[in-house]
C-alpha positions as CSV (number, residue, x, y, z in Angstrom):
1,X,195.5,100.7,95.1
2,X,197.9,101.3,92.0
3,X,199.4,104.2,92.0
4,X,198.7,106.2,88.5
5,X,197.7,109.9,88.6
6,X,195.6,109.3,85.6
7,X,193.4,107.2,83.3
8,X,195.2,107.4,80.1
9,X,192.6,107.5,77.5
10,X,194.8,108.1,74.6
11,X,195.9,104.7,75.0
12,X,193.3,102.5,76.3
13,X,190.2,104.5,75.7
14,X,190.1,103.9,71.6
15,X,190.1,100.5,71.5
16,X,187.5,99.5,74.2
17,X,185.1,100.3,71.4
18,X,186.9,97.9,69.1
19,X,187.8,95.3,71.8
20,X,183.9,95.5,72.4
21,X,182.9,95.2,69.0
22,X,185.0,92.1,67.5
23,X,183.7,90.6,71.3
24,X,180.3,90.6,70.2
25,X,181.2,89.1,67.1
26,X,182.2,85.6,68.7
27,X,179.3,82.9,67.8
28,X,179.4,79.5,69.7
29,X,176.3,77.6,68.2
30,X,179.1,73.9,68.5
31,X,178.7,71.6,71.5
32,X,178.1,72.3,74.8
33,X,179.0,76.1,75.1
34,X,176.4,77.4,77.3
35,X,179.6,78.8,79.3
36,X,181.3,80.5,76.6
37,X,178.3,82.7,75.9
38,X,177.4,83.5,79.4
39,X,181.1,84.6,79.5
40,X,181.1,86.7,76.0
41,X,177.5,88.3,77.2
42,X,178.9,88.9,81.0
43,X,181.9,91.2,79.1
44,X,179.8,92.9,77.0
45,X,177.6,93.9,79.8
46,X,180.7,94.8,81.9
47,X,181.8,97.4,79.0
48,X,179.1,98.5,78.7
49,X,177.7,99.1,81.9
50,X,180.7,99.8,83.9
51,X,184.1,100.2,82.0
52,X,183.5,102.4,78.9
53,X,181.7,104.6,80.6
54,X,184.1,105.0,83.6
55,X,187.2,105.6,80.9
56,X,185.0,108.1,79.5
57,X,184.1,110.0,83.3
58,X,186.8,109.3,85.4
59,X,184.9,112.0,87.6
60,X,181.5,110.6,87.7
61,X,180.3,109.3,90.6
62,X,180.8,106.5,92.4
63,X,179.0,103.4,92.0
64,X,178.4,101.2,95.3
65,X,176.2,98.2,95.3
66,X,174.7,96.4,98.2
67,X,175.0,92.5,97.2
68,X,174.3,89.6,99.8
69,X,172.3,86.5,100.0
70,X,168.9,86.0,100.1
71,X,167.5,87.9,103.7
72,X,171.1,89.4,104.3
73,X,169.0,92.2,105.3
74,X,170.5,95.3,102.3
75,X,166.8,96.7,101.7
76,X,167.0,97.7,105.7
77,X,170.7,98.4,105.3
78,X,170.6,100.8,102.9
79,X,167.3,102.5,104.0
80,X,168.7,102.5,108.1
81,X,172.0,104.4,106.6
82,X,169.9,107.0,104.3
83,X,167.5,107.5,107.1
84,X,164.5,106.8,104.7
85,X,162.8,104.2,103.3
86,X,163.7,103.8,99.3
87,X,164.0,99.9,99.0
88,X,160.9,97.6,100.3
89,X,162.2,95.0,103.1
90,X,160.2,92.4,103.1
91,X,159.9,88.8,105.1
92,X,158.6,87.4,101.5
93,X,161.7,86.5,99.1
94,X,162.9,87.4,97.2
95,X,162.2,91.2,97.8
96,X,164.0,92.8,95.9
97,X,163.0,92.7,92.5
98,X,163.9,95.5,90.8
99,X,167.0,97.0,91.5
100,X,167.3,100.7,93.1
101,X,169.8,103.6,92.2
102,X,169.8,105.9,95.0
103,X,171.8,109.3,93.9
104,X,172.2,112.4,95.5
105,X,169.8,115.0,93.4
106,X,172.6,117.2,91.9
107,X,174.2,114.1,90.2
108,X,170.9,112.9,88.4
109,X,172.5,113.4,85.2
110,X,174.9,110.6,85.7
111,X,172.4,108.0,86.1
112,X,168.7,109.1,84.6
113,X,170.2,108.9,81.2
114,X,171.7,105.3,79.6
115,X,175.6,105.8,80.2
116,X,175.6,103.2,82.1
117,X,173.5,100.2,82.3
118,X,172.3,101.0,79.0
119,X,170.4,98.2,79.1
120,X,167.9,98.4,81.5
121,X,165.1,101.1,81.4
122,X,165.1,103.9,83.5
123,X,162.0,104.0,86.1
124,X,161.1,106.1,89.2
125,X,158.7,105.9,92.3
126,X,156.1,108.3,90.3
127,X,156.6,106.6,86.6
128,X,159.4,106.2,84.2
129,X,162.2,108.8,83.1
130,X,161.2,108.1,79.5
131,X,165.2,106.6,79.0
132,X,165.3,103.3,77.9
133,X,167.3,100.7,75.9
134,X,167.5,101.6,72.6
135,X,166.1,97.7,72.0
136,X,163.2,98.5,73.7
137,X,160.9,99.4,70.9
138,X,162.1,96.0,69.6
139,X,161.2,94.0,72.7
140,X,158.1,92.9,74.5
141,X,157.4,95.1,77.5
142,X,157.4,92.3,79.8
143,X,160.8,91.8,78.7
144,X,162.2,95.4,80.0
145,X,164.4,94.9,82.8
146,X,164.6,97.9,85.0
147,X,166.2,100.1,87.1
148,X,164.3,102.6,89.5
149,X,166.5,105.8,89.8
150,X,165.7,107.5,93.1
151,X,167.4,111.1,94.2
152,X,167.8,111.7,98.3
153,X,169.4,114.3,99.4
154,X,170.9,112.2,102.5
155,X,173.4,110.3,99.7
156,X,176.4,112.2,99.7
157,X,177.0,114.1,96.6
158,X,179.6,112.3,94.3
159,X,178.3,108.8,95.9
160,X,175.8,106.1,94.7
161,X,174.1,103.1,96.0
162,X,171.9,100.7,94.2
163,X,170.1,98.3,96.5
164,X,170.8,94.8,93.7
165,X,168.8,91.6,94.2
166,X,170.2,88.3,95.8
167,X,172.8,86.8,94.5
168,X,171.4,83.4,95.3
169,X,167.7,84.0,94.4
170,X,165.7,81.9,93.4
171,X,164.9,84.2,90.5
172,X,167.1,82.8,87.5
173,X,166.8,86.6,86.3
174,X,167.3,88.2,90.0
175,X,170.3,86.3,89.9
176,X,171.9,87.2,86.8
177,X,170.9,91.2,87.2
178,X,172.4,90.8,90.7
179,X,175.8,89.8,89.0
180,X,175.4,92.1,86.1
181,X,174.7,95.0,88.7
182,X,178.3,93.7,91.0
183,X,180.2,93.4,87.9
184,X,179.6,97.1,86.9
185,X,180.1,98.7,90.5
186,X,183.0,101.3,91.6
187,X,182.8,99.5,95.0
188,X,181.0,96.7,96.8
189,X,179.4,96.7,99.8
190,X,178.9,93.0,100.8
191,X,176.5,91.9,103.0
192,X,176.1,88.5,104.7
193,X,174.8,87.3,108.4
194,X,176.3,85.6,111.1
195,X,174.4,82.9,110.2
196,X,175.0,82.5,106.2
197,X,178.9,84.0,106.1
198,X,180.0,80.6,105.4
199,X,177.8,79.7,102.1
200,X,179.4,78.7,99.2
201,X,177.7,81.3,97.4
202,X,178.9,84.9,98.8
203,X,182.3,83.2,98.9
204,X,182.5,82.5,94.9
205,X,181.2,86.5,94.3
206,X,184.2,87.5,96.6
207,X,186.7,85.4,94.9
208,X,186.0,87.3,91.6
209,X,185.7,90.5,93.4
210,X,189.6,89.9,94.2
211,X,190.1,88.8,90.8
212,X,189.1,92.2,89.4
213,X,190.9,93.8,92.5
214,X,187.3,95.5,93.5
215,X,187.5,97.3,96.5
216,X,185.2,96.0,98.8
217,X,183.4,96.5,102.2
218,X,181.8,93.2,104.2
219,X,179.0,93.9,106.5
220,X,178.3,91.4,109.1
221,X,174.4,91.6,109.8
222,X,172.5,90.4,112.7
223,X,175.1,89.3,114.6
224,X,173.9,88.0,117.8
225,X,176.1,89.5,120.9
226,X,177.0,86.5,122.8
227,X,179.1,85.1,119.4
228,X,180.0,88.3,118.1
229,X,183.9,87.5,118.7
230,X,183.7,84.0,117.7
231,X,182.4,84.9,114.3
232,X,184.1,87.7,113.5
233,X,187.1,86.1,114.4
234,X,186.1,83.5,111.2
235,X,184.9,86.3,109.2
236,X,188.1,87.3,109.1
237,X,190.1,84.0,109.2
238,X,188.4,83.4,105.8
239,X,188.7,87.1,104.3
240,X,192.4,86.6,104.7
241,X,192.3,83.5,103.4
242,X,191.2,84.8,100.4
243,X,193.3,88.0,100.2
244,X,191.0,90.4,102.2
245,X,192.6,90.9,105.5
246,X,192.3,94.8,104.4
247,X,189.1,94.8,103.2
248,X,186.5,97.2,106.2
249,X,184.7,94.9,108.3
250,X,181.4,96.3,109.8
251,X,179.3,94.8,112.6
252,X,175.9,95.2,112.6
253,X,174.5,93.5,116.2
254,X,171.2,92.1,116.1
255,X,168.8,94.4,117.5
256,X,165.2,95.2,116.9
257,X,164.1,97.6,114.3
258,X,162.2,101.5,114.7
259,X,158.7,101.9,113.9
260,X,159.8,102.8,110.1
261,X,161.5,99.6,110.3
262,X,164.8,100.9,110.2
263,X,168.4,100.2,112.0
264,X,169.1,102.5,114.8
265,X,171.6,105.3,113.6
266,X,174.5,104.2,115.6
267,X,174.3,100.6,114.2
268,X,175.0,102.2,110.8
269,X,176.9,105.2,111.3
270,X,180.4,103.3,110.9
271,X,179.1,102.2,107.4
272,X,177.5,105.8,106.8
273,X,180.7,107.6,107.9
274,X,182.8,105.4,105.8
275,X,180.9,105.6,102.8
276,X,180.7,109.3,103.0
277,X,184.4,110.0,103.8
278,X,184.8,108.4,100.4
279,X,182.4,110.5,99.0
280,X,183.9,113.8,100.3
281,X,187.6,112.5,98.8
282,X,188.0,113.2,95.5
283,X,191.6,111.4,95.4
284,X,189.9,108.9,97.6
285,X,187.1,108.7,94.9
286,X,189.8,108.5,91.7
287,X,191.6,106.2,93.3
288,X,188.9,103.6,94.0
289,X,187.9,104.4,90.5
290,X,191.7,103.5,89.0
291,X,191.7,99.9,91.0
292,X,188.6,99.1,90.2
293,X,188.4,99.8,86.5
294,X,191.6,98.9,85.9
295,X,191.5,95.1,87.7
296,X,188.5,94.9,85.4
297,X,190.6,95.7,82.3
298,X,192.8,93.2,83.0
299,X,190.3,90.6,84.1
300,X,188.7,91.1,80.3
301,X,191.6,91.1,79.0
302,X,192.2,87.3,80.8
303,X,188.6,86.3,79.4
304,X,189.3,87.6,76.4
305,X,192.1,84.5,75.8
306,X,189.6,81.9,77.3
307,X,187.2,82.8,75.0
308,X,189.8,83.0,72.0
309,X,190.4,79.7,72.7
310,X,186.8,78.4,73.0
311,X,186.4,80.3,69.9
312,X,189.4,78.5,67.8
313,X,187.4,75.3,69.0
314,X,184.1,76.3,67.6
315,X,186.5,77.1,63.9
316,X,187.4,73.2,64.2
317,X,183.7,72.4,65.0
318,X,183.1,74.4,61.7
319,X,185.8,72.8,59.9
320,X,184.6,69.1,61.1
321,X,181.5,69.7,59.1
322,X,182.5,71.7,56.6
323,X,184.9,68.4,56.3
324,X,182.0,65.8,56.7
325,X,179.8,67.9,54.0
326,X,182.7,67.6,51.3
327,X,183.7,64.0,52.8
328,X,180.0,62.9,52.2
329,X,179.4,64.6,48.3
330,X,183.2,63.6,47.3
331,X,182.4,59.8,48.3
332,X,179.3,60.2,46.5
333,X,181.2,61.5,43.4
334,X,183.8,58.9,43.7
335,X,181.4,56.2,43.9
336,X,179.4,57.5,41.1
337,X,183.3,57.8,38.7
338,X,184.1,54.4,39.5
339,X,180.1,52.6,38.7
340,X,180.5,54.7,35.5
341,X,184.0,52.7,34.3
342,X,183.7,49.2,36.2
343,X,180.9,48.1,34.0
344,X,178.4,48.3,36.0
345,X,176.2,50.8,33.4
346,X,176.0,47.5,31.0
347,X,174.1,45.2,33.5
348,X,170.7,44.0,33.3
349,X,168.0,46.4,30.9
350,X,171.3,48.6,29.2
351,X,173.1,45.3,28.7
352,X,169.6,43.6,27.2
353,X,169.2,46.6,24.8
354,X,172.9,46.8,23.7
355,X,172.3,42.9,22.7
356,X,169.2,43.9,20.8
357,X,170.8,46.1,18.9
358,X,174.8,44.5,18.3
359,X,174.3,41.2,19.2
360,X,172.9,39.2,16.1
361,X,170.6,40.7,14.1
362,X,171.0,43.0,11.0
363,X,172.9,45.8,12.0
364,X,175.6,43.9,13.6
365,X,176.2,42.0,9.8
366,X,176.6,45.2,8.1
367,X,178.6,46.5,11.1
368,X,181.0,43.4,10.6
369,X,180.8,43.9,6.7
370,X,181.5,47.6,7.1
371,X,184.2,47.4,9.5
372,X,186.0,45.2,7.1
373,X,186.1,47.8,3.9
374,X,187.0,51.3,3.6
375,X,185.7,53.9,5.5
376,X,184.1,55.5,2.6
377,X,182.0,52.2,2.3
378,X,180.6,53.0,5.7
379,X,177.7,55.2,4.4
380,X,175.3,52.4,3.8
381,X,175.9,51.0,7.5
382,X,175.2,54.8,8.5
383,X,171.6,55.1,6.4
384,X,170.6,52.0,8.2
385,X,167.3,52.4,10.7
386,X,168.5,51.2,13.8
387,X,165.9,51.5,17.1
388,X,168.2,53.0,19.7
389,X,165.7,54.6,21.8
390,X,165.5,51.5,24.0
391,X,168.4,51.7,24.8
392,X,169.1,55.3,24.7
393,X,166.4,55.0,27.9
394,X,167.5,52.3,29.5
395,X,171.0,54.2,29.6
396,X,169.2,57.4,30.2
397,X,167.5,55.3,33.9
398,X,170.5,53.6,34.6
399,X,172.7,56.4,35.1
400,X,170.3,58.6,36.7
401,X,169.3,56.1,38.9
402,X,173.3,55.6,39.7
403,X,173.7,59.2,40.6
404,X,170.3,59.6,42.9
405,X,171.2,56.8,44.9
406,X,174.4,58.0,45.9
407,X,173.2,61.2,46.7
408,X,170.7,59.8,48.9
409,X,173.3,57.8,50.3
410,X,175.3,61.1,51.3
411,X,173.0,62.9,52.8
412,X,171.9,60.2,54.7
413,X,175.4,60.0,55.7
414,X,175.3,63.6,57.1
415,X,172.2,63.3,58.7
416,X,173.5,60.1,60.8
417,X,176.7,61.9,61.7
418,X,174.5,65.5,62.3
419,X,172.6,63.9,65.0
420,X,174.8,65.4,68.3
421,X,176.4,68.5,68.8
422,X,174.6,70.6,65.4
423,X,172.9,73.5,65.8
424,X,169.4,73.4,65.2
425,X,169.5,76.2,63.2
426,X,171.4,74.3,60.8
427,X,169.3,71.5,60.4
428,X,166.3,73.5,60.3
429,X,167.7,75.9,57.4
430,X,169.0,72.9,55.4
431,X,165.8,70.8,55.6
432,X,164.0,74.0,54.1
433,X,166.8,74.4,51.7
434,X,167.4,71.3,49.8
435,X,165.6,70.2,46.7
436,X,162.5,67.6,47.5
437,X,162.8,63.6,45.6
438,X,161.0,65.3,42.6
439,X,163.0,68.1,41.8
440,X,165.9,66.5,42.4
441,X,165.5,63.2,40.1
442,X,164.2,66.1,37.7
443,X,167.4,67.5,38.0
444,X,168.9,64.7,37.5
445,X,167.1,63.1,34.3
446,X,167.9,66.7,32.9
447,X,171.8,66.0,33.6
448,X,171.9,62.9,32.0
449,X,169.8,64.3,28.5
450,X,172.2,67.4,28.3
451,X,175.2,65.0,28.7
452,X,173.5,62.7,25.8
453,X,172.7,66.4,23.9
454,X,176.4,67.1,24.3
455,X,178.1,63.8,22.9
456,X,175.7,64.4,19.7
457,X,177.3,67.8,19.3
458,X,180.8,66.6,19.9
459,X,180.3,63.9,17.3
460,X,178.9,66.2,14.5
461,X,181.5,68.9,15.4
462,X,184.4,65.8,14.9
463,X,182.3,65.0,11.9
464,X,182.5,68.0,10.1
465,X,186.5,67.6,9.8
466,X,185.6,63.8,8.1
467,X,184.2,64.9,4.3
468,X,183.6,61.4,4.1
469,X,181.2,60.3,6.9
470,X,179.5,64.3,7.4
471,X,176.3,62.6,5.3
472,X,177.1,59.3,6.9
473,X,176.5,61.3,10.4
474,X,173.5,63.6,9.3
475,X,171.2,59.4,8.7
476,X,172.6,57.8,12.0
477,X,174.2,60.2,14.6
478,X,172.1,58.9,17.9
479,X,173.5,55.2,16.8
480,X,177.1,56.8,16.7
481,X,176.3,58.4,19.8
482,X,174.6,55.3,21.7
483,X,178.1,53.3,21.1
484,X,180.1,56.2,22.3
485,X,178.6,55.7,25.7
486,X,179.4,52.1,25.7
487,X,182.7,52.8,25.0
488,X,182.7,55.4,28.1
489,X,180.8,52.3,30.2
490,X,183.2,49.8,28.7
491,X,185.1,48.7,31.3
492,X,184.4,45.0,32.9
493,X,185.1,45.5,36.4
494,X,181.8,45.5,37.5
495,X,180.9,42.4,35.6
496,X,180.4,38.4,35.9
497,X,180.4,35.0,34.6
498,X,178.7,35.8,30.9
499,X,178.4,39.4,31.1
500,X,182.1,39.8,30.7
501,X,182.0,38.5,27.3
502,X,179.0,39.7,25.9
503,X,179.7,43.1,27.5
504,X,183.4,43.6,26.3
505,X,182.5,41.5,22.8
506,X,179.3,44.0,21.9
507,X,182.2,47.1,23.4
508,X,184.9,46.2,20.5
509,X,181.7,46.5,18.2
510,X,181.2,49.9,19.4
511,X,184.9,50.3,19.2
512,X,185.4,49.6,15.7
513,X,182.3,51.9,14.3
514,X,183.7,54.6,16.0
515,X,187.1,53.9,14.7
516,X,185.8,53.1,11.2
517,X,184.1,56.6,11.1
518,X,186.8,58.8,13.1
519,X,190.2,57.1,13.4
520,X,191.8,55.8,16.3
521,X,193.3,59.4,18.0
522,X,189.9,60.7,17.4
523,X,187.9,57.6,19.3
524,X,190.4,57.5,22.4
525,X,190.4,61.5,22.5
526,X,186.0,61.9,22.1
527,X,185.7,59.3,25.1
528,X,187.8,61.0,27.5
529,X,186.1,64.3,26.5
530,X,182.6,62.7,27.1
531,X,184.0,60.6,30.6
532,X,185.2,64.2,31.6
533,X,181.8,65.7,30.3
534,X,179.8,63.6,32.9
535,X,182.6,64.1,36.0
536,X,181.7,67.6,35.6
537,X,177.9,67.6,35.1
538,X,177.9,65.2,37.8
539,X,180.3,67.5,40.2
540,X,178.0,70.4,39.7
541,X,175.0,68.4,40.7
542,X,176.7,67.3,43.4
543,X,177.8,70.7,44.9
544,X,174.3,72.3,44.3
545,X,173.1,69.1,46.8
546,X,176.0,70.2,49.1
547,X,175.1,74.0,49.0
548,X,172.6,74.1,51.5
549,X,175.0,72.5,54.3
550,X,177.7,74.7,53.6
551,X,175.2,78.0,53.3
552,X,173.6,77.2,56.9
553,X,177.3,76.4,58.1
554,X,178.7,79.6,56.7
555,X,175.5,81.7,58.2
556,X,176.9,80.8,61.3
557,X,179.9,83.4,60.6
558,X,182.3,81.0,62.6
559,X,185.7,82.0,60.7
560,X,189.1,82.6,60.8
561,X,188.7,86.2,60.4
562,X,186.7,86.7,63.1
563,X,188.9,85.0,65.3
564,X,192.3,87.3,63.9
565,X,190.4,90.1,64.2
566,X,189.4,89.4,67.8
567,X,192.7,88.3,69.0
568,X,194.2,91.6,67.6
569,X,192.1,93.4,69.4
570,X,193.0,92.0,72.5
571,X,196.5,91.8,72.2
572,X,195.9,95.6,71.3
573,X,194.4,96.2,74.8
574,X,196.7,94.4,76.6
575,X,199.7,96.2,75.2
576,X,197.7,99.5,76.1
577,X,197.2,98.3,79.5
578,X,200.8,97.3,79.4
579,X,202.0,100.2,79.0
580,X,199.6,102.0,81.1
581,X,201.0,100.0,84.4
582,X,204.0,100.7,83.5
């Protein structure tokens, strides 16, 4: 046992709290991490039940529990030893159900109220104690897990038992109490039988007990007497193994039992006497306290960097799809950019229009003739009723129709590549989050009108400066406008065989009558205002698509933060612990 006259609170007593708090922070909704969160919720049930509270009362009690295999025989055992029946033994498995406290009567206060196991609800033989979690109100009662608290004055004062389920029930729930009840105790007493010491089981509890440096007691139950030698011989061939040559070894022969069903005393007194020796020690009771708690500090403090580690991965889990959310909408934007400037806005009905309007008939003449003479000679051109509504829609469909099919196309994207490994929570919150095919071509007719609103206002803003066009403007201003988009959609990337030439031949037209009207500088600098109007409008569409994904991603709280804050925390333990050993 490690030799320390003292718990030193002042050093390691603080930060449990803290350690305990940024613990139960951790989220792991990526991938398969069924065994990171039985881990986190194992430790925070471990502080809870068992190591806060001991920092807090080094002179409480001590906690034993009984833990074995299914039929080990502990209800019998710990009845035989008290001399009373408090735990039903039972041929029917599992037995034990609920798990029994069994106190002397003077230290009631220790264990009636929640300081430790403060999640399970106090009961007795005669009702409940009226202490339960402080969850309970929240909870269904079927849901309460229990404890039955049970005073006798034959348990030595300063000594409990508690009487846990099987640790290989077939109870998923009498399993995990069972653990949860092991992982909080002072001391364990284990119990196995000749014929099931071998199982894999009971071998994998004691492994972690010498992890955790528990002390620990092994009874060997219903041993028959003719291999008595030969097993305990093995017994203890394996205990060593494992590095528990020291650990007490009790035989228990196989013998029938009284008419109250119990163990005759002298089969249990070793175990009685042993337990209540500890009992009567108070050094003997610290010290089992000190090894004890203090192997379970430092096997927390161990978990604690497994789980930081499983933690960092679930931050590059939220990173990957924080990275195929952006990956998705930035293609989608790109895409968008370039369809916008290869020429591809003048095919087919836009293309059709433009001709209608440019390509022979009478505005194209006095667009020629007006091109050709002074720009103050360009009124007459401006007064001139040309139909651009045609085309104004036929831009007005194609562009929208541009930007919802690449915004189909990226979430289409991230549901193909959500499919594995996604929380459902995600998926369920974005589905109820994002805009349905109405509202969003809605949103995106809107975005296409504004853009047109704002190219109108640039061009009478830019026309105010010109004296000589402001009337000019005031007659024709959606015309000016209409060949200001063709010069954004100029570009004949996109474009084949005959549309080149109509396409960049009807573009110089739209060229020149801006030119004529604002000058070079003015035309070059108004189209890369209006190109950088529509990046934006079509940017900000674009993120409000993405919002959902990254709002159900960041209502995971996976972050960085959480994970610096953690790891300080245990780093601030360890040091604590550190310098407690030393």
């Amino acid at each position: 046992m490690e030799n320390s006259p003292r718990i030193a609170q002042s050093d390691i007593g603080p930060r449990l709290p803290v350690f305990r708090q940024k613990l139960e922070m951790l989220r792991f909704p990526f991938g398969n991490s069924d065994d990171s969160q039985q881990r986190q919720a194992e430790m925070i049930h471990q502080l809870d039940d068992y190591v806060i509270p001991r920092y807090a009362s080094l002179e409480a009690p001590l906690l034993a529990v009984f833990g074995g295999s299914t039929g080990s025989g502990k209800s019998t055992l710990v009845n035989s030893i008290l001399g009373q029946t408090v735990a039903q033994a039972s041929a029917i498995r599992p037995t034990t159900r609920r798990p029994i406290l069994v106190h002397h009567p003077q230290d009631a206060s220790w264990f009636t109220s929640q300081r430790i196991f403060p999640t399970l609800a106090r009961v007795s033989a005669h009702g409940s104690y009226g202490h339960k979690p402080d969850d309970a109100a929240k909870r269904d009662p079927s849901e309460h897990e229990e404890l039955e608290v049970c005073p006798s004055p034959a348990m030595p004062q300063g000594l409990a038992v508690v009487d846990s389920p099987d640790i290989d029930s077939v109870v998923v729930e009498n399993r995990q109490l069972a653990g949860q009840l092991l992982a909080a105790a002072d001391l364990w007493v284990f119990v196995t039988t000749a014929a099931r010491y071998a199982d894999a089981i009971p071998w994998a509890v004691l492994d972690d007990a010498v992890n955790r440096h528990v002390v620990i007691a092994v009874v060997l139950n219903r041993v028959p007497t003719e291999s008595a030698e030969q097993v305990h011989s093995d017994l203890q061939r394996m205990l060593a193994e494992r590095g528990l040559r020291e650990v007490p070894l009790f035989m228990v022969y196989e013998q029938p039992l009284d008419g109250r069903q119990m163990l005759p005393d002298s089969a249990v007194e070793p175990i009685r006497s042993w337990l209540g020796g500890l009992a009567a020690d108070a050094q003997k009771r610290a010290a089992v306290a000190r090894q004890t708690l203090y192997g379970t500090v430092d096997s927390l403090i161990t978990s604690a960097h497994h789980l930081s580690a499983a933690y960092r991965e679930q931050i590059a889990g939220m990173e990957a799809m924080r990275g195929e959310v952006d990956s998705a909408f930035r293609a989608a934007r790109e895409q968008i950019s370039a369809e916008v400037s290869d020429g591809s806005m003048l095919r087919g009905e836009v293309l059709s229009r433009w001709q209608d309007v440019v390509g022979t008939g009478e505005w194209a003449r006095k667009l020629e003739k007006g091109v050709s003479r002074l720009r103050d000679k360009m009124t007459g051109f401006f007064r001139a009723k040309v139909d651009t509504a045609p085309l104004e829609v036929a831009i007005e469909d194609n562009l929208h129709s541009l930007i919802l099919a690449h915004t189909h196309a990226a979430h289409t994207r991230l549901t193909q590549s959500w499919n594995h490994g996604v929380p459902a929570e995600i998926a369920r919150d974005v589905a109820r989050d994002l805009p349905d095919e109405a509202q969003r071509r809605e949103r995106s007719e809107q975005l296409v009108r504004q853009w047109q609103e704002s190219l109108i206002q640039m061009i009478r803003a830019e026309g105010q400066g010109k004296k000589f066009t402001a009337r000019a403007l005031a007659f024709s201003v959606n015309a000016i406008g209409v060949a200001l988009i063709i010069v954004v959609f100029a570009s004949t990337g996109g474009l084949v065989g005959g549309e080149i030439a109509v396409a960049g031949g009807t573009a110089v037209v739209a060229q020149r009558v801006l030119e004529a009207v604002f000058g070079d500088d003015a035309v070059r600098r108004m189209a890369r205002a209006a190109r950088a109007n529509l990046d934006e409008r079509v940017a900000q569409f674009l993120d409000q698509e993405s919002e959902p994904y990254l709002r159900a991603i960041a209502k995971l709280a996976v972050n960085t933060q959480i994970s610096a804050e953690f790891e300080q925390a245990v780093r601030d333990l360890a040091c604590a612990r550190a310098e407690q050993r030393a």
